[in-house]
N, CA, C and O of each residue as an XYZ file, in Angstrom:
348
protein
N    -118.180    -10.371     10.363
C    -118.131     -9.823     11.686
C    -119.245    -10.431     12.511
O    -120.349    -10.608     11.996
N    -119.039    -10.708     13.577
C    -120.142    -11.063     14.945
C    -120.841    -10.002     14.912
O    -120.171     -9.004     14.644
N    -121.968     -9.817     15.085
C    -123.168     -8.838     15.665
C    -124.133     -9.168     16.871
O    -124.688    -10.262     16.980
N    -124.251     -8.368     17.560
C    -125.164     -8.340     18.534
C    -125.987     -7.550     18.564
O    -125.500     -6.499     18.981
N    -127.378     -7.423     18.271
C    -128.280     -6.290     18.026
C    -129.278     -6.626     19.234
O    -129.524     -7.786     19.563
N    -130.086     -4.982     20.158
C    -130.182     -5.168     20.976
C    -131.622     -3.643     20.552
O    -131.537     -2.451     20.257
N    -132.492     -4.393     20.712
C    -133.951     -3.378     20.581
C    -134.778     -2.933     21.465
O    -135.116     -3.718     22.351
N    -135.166     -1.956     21.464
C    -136.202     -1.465     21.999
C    -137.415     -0.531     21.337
O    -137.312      0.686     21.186
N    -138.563     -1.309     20.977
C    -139.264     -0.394     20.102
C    -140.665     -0.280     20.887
O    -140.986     -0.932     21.880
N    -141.553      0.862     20.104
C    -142.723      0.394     20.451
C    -143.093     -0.987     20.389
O    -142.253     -1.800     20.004
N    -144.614     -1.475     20.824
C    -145.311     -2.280     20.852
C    -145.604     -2.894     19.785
O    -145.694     -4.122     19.782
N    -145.779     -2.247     18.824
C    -146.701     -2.297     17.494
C    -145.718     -1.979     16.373
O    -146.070     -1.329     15.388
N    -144.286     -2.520     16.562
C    -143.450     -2.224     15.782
C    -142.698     -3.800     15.934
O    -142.112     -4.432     15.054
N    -142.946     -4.193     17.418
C    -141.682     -5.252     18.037
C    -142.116     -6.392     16.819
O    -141.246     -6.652     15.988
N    -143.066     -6.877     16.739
C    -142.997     -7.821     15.846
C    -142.566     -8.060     14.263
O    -142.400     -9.174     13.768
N    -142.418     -6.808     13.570
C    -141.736     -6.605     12.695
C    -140.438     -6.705     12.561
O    -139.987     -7.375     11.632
N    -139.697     -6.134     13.356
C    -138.593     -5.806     14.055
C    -137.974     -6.777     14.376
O    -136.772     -6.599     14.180
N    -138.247     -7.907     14.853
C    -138.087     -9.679     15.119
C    -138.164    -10.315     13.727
O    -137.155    -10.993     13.530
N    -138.840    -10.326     12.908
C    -139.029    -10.586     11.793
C    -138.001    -10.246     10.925
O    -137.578    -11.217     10.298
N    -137.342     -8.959     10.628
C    -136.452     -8.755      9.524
C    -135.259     -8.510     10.540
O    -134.446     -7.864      9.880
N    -134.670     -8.727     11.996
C    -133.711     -9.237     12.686
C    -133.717    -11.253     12.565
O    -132.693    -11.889     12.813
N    -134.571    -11.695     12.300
C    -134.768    -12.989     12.060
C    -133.848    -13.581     10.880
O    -133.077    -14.533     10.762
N    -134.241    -12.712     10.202
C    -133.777    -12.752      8.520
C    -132.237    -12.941      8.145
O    -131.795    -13.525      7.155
N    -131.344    -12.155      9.417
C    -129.603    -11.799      9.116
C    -129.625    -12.995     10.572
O    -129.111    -14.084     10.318
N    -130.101    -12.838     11.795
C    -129.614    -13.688     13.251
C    -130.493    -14.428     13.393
O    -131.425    -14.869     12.721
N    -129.957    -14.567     14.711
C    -130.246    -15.700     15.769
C    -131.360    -15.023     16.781
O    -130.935    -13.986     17.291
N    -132.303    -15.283     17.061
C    -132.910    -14.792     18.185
C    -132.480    -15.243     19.619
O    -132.897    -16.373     19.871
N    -131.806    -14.704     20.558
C    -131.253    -14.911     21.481
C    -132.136    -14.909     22.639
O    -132.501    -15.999     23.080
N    -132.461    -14.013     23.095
C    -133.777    -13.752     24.085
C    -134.747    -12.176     23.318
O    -134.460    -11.480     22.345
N    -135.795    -12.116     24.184
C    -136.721    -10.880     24.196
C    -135.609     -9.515     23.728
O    -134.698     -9.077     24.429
N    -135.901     -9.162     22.717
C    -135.179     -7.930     21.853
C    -134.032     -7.682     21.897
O    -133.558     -6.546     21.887
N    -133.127     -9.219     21.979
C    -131.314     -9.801     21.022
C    -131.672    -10.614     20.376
O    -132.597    -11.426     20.398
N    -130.673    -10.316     19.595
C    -130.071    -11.236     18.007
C    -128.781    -11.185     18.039
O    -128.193    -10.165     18.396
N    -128.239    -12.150     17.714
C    -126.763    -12.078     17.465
C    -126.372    -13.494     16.215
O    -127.070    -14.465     15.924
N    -124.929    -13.071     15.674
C    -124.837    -13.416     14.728
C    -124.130    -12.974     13.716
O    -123.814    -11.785     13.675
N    -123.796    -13.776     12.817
C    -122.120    -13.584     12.131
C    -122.771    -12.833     10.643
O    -123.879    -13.101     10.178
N    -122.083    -12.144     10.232
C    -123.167    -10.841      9.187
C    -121.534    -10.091      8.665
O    -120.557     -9.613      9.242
N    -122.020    -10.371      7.074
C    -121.037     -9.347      6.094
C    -121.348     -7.870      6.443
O    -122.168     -7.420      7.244
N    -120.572     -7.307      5.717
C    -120.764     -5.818      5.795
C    -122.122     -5.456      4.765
O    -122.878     -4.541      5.093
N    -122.338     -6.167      3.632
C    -123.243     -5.893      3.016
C    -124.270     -6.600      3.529
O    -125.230     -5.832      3.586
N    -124.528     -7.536      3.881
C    -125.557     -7.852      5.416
C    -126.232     -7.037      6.225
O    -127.410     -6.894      6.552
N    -124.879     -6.372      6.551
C    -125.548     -5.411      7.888
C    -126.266     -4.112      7.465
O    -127.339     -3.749      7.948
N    -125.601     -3.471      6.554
C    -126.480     -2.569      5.332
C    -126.900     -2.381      5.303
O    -127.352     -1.278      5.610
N    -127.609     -3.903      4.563
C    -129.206     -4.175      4.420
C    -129.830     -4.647      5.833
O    -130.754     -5.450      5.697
N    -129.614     -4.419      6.717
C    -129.868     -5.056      7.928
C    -130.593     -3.593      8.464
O    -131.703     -3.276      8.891
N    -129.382     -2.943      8.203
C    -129.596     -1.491      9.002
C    -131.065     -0.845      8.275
O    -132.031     -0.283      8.792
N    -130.753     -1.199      6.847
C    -131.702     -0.261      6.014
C    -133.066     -1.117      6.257
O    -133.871     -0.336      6.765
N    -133.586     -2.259      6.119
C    -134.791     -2.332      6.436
C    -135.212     -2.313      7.839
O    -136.359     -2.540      8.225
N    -134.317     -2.058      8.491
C    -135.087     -1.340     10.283
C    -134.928     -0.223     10.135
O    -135.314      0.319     11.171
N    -134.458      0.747      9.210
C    -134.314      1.930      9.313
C    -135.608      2.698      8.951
O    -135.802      3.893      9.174
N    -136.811      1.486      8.118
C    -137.505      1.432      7.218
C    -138.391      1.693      8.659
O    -138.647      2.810      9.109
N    -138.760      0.514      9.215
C    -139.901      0.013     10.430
C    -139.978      1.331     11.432
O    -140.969      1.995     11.737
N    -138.629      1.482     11.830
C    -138.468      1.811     13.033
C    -138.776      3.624     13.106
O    -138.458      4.271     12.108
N    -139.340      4.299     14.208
C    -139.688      5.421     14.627
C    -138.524      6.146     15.380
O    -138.640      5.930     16.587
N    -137.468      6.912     15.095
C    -136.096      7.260     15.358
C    -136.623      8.182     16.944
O    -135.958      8.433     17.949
N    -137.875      8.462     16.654
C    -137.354      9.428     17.816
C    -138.626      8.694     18.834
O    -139.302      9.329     19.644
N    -138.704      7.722     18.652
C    -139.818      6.754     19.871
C    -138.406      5.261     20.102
O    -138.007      4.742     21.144
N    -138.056      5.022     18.828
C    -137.581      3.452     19.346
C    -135.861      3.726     19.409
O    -135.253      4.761     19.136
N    -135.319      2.371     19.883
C    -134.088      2.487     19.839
C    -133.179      1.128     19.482
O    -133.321      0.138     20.199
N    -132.409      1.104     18.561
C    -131.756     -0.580     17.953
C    -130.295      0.002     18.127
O    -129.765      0.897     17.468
N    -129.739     -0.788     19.262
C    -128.446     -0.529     19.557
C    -128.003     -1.903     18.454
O    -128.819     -2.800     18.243
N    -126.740     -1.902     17.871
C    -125.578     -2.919     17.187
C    -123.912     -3.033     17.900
O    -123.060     -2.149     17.990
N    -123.868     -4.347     18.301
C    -122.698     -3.983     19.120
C    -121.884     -4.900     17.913
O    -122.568     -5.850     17.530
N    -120.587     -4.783     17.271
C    -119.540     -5.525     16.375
C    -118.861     -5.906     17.006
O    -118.739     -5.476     18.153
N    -118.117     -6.902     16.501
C    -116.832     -7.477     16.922
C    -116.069     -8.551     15.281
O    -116.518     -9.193     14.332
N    -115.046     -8.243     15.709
C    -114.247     -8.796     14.265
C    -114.751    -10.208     14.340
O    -115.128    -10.520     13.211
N    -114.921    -11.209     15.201
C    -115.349    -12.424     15.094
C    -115.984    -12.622     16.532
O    -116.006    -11.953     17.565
N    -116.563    -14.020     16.073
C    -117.458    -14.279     17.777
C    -116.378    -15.213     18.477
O    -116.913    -16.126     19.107
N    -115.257    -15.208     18.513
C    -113.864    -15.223     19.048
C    -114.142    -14.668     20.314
O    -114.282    -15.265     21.382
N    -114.226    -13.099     20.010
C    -113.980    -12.577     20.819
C    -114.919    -12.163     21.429
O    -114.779    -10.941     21.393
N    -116.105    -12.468     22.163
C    -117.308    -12.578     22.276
C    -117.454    -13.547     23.605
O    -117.949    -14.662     23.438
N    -117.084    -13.191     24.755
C    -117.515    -13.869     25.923
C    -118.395    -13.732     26.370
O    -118.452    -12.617     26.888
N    -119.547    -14.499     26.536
C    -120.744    -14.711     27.046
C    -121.216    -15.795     27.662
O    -121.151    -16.992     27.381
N    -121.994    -14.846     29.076
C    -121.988    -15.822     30.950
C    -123.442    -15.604     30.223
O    -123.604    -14.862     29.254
N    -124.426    -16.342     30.825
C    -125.584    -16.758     31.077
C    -126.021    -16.979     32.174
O    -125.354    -17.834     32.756
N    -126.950    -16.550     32.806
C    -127.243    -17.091     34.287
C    -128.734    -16.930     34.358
O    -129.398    -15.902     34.230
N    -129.163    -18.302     34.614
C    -130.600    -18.744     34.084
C    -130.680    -19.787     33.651
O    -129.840    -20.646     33.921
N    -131.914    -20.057     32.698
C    -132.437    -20.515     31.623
C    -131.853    -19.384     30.452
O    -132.136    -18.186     30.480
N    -130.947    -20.062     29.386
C    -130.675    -20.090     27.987
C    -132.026    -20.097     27.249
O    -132.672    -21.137     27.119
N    -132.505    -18.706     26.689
C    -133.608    -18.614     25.549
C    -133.100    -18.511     24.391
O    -131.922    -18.174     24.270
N    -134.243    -18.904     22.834
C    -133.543    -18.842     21.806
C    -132.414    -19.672     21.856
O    -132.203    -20.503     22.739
N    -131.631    -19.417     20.813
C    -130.458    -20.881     20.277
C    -130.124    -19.571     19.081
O    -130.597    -18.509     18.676
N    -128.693    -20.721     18.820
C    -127.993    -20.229     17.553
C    -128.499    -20.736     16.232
O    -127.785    -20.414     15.282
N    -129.692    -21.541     15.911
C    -129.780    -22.342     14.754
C    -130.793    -21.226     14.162
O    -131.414    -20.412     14.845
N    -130.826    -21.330     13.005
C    -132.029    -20.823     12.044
C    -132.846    -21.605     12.404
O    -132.667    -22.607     13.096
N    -133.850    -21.187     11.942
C    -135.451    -22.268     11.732
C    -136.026    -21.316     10.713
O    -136.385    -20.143     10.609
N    -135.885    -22.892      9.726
C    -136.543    -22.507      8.213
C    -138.105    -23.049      8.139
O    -138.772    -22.872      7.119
């Protein structure tokens, strides 16, 4: 499945939070990721931010889609981030 994950945390959380979203995506811009992720992916995706994150201070929206097919996306700007890993 396509994923689009979309954060808002404290301060002193964001860099973690980038870090194990790093791990499954793509860093897209300032707190998106997106990116193609199994179900057992996302899981474990969910479960180590479930780990970081402060439920009743932060907030990690996940938007799905069966493939990035179906996934239209305008840009208007400068394009931050890219689709490639960096190992």
């Amino acid at each position: 499945m396509y994923v689009i994950l979309v954060y808002d945390v404290a301060q002193t959380r964001v860099a973690r939070v980038l870090r194990i979203g790093r791990r499954y995506l793509s860093w897209v811009q300032n707190s998106v990721l997106e990116g193609e992720l199994s179900e057992v992916q996302l899981r474990e995706l969910l479960h180590a931010l479930g780990k970081v994150i402060d439920e009743t201070q932060d907030s990690v929206i996940i938007f799905k889609f069966r493939q990035e097919k179906w996934v239209d996306r305008v840009v208007i700007g400068r394009e931050k981030g890219g689709t490639d890993f960096i190992l």
